[in-house]
PASEBA-1860 file (N, C-alpha, C; in nm, 3 decimals):
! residues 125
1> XXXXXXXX> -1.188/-5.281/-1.223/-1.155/-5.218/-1.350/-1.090/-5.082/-1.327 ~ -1.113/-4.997/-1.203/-1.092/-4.877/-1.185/-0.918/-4.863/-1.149 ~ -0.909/-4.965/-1.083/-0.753/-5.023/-1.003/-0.658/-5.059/-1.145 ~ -0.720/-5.121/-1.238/-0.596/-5.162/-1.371/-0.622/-5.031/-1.442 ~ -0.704/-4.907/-1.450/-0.705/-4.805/-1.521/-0.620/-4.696/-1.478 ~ -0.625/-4.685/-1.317/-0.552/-4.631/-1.237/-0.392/-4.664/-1.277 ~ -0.356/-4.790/-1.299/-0.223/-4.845/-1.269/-0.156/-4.821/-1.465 ~ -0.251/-4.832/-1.500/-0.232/-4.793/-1.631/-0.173/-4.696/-1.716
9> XXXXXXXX> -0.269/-4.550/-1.649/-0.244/-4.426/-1.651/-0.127/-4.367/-1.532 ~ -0.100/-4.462/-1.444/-0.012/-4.366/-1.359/0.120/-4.320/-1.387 ~ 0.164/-4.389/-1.529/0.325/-4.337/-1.570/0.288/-4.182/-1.616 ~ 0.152/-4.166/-1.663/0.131/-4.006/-1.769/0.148/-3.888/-1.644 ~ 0.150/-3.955/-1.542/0.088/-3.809/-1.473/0.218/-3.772/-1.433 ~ 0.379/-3.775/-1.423/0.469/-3.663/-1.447/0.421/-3.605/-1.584 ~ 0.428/-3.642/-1.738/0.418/-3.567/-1.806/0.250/-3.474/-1.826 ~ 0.159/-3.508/-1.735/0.021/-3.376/-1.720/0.117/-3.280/-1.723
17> XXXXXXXX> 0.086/-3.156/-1.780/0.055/-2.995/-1.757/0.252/-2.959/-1.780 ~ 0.333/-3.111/-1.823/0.441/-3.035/-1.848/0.492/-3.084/-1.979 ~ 0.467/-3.023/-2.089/0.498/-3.041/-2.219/0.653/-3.059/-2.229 ~ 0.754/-2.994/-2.138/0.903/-2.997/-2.153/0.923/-3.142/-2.180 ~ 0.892/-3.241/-2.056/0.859/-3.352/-2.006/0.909/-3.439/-2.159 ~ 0.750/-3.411/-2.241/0.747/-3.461/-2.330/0.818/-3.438/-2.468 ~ 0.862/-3.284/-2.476/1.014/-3.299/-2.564/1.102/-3.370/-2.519 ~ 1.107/-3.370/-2.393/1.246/-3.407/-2.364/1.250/-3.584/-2.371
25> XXXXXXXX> 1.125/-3.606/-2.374/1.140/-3.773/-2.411/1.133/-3.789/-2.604 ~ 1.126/-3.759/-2.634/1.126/-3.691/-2.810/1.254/-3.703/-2.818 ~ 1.328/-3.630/-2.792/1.475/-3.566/-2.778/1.572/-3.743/-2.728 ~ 1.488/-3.770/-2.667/1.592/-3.891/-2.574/1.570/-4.005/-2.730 ~ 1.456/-4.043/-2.774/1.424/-4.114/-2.846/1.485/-4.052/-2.992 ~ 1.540/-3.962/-3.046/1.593/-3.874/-3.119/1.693/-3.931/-3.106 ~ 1.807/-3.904/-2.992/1.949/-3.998/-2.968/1.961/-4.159/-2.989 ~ 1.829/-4.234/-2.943/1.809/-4.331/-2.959/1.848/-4.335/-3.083
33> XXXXXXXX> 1.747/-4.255/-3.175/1.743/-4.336/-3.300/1.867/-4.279/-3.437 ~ 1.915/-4.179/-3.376/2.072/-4.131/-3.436/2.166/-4.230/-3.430 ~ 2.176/-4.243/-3.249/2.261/-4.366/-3.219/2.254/-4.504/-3.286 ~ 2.148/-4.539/-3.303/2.105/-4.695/-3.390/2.137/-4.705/-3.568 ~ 2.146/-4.526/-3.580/2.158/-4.498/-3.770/2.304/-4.502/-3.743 ~ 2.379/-4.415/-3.683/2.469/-4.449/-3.696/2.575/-4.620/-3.678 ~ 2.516/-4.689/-3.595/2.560/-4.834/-3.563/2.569/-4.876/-3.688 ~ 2.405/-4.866/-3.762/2.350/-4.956/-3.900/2.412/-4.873/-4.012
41> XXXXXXXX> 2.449/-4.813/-4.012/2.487/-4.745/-4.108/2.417/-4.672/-4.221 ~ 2.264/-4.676/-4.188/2.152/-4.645/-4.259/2.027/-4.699/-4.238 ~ 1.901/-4.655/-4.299/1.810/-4.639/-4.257/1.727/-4.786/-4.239 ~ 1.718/-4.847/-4.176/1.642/-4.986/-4.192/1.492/-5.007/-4.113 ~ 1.398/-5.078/-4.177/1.267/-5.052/-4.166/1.224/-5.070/-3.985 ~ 1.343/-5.118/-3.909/1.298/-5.084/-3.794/1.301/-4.931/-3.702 ~ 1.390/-4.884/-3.782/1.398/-4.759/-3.743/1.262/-4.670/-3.719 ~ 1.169/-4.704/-3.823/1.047/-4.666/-3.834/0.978/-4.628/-3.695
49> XXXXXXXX> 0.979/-4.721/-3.632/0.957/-4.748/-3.484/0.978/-4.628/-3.405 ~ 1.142/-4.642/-3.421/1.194/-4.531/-3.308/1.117/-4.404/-3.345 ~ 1.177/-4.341/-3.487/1.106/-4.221/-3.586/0.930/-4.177/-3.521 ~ 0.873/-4.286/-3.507/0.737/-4.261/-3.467/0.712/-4.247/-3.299 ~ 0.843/-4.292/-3.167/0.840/-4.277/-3.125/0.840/-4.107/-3.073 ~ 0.951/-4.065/-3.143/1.023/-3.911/-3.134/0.910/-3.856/-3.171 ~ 0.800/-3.865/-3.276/0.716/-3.816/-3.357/0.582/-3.797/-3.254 ~ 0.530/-3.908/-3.172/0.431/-3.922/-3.101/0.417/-3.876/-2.936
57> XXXXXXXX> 0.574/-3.836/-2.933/0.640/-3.723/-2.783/0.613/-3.627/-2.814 ~ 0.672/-3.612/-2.933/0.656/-3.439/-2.996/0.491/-3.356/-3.000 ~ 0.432/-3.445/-3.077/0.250/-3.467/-3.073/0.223/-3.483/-2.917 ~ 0.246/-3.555/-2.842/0.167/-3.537/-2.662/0.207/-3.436/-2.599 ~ 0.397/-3.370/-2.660/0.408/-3.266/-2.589/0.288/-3.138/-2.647 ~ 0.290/-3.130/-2.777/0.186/-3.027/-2.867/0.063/-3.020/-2.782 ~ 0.005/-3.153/-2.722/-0.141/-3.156/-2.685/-0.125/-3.141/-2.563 ~ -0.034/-3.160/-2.481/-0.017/-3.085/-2.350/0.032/-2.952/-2.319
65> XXXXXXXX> 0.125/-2.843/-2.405/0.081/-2.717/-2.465/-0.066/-2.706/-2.471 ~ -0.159/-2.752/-2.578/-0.273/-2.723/-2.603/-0.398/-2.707/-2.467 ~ -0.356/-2.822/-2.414/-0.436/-2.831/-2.282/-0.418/-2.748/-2.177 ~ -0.288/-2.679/-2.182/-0.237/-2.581/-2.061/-0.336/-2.411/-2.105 ~ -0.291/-2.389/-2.283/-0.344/-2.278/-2.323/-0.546/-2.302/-2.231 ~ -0.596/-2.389/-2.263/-0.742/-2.394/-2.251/-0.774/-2.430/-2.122 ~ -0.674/-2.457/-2.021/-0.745/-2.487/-1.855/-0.786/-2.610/-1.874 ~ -0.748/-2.747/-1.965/-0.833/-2.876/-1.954/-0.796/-2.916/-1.838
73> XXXXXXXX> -0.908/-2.956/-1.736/-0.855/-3.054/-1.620/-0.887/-3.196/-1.638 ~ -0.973/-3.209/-1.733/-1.042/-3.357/-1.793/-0.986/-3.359/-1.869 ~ -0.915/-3.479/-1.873/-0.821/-3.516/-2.043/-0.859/-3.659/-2.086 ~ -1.020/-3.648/-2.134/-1.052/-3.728/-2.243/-0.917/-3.845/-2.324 ~ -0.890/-3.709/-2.381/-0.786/-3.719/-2.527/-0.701/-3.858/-2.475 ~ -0.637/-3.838/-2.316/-0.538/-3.964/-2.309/-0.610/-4.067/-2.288 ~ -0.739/-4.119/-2.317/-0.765/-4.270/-2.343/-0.751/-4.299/-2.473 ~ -0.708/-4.221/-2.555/-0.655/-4.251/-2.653/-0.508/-4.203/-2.717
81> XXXXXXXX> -0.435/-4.086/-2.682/-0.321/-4.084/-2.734/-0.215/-4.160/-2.591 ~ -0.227/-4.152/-2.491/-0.134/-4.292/-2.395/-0.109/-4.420/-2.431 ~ -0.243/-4.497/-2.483/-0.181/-4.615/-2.492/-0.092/-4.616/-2.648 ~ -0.150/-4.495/-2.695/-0.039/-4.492/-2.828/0.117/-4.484/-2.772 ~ 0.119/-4.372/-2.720/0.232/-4.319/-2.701/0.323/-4.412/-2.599 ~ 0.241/-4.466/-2.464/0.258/-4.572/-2.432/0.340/-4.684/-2.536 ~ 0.273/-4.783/-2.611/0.304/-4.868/-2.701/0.422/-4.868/-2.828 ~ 0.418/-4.729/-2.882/0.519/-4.707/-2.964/0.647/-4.687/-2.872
89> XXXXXXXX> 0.605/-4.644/-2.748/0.744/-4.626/-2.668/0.835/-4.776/-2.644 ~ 0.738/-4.814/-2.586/0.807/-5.001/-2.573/0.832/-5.023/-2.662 ~ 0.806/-5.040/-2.768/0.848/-5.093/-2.921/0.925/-5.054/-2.948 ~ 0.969/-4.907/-2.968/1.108/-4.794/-2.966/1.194/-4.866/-2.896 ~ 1.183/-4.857/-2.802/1.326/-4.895/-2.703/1.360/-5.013/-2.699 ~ 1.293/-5.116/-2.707/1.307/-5.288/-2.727/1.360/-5.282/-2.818 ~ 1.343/-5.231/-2.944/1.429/-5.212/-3.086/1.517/-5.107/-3.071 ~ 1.562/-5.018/-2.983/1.651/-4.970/-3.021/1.768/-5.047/-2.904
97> XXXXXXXX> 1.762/-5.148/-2.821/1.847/-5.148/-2.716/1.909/-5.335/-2.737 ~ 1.778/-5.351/-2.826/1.815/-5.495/-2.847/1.935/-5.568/-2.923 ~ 1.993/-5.626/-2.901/2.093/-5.692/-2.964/2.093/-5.686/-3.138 ~ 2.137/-5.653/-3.235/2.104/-5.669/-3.365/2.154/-5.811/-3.409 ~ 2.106/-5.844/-3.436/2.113/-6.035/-3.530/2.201/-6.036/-3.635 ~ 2.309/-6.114/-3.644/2.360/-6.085/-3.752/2.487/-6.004/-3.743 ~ 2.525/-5.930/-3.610/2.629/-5.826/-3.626/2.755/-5.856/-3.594 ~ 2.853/-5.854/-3.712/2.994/-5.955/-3.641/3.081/-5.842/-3.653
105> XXXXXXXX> 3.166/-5.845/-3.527/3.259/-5.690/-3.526/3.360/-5.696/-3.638 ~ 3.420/-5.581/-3.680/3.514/-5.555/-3.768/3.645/-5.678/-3.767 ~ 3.708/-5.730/-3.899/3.780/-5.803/-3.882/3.766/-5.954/-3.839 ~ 3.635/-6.002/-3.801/3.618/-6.117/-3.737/3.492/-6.222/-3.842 ~ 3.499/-6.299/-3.842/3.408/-6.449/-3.963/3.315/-6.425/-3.832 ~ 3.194/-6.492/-3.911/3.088/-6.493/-3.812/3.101/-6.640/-3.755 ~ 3.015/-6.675/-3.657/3.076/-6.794/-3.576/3.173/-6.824/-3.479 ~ 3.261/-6.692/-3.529/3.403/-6.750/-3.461/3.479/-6.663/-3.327
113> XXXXXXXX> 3.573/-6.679/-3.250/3.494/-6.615/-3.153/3.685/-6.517/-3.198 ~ 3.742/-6.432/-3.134/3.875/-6.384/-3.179/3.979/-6.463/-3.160 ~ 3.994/-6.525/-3.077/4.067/-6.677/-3.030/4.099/-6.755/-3.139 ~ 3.953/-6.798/-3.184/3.941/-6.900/-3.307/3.984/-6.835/-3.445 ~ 4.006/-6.746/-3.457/4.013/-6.657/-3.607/4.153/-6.712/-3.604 ~ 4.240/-6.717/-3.556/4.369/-6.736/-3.596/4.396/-6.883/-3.624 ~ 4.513/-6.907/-3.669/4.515/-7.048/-3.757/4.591/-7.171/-3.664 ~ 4.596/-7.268/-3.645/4.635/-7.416/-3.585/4.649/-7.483/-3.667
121> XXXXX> 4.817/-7.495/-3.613/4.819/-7.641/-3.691/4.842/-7.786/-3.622 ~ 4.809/-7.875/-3.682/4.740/-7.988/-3.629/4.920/-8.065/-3.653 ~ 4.974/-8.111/-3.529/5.065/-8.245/-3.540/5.034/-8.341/-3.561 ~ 5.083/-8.421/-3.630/5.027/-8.556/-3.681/5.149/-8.687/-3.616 ~ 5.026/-8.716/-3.466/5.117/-8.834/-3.368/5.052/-8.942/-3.383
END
């Protein structure tokens, strides 16, 4: 049990004791989710995702500030805000990198590939 807790926690320990760390993954997930508003052209309920990603960096960077002010060397707190922050992260990025369903480029019928958009005509032998 000690070996999957170990392997668990070992992505957090660049961001221990450096809050930058954790803006700066805020910030990355920020572009993420600009980049994806701008694609969609507005706000759609997956966005939510990303939004809470940027939101829950911002919050671990706050509590790693907090922990630096007070000398914590025991950090309780991340058996519970990691696998958050953890989890909303995968979810963030799977949705922000994934293919969107449905998206047919400018000028083109869906189905069809640019080849096929143009017209044939059929001889009759």
């Amino acid at each position: 049990m000690a070996e999957v807790l170990k392997i668990f926690y070992a992505p957090v320990e660049p961001f221990g004791g450096h809050p930058e760390r954790s803006y700066l993954m805020a910030a990355l997930f920020a572009i993420l989710l600009a980049a994806s508003l701008a694609r969609c052209k507005g706000f759609k309920p997956r966005h939510i995702v990303m939004l809470l990603a940027v939101i829950s960096w911002g919050l671990f960077g706050w509590i790693e500030v907090q922990a630096l002010a007070t000398g914590s060397n025991i950090r309780i707190d991340l058996l519970v805000t990691w696998p958050i922050v953890l989890a909303v992260s995968i979810a963030a990025a799977w949705t922000g990198f994934r293919k969107v369903p449905g998206r047919v480029p400018n000028g083109q019928t869906a189905g069809k590939s640019p080849n096929e958009a143009s017209p044939r005509t059929e001889s009759s032998h």
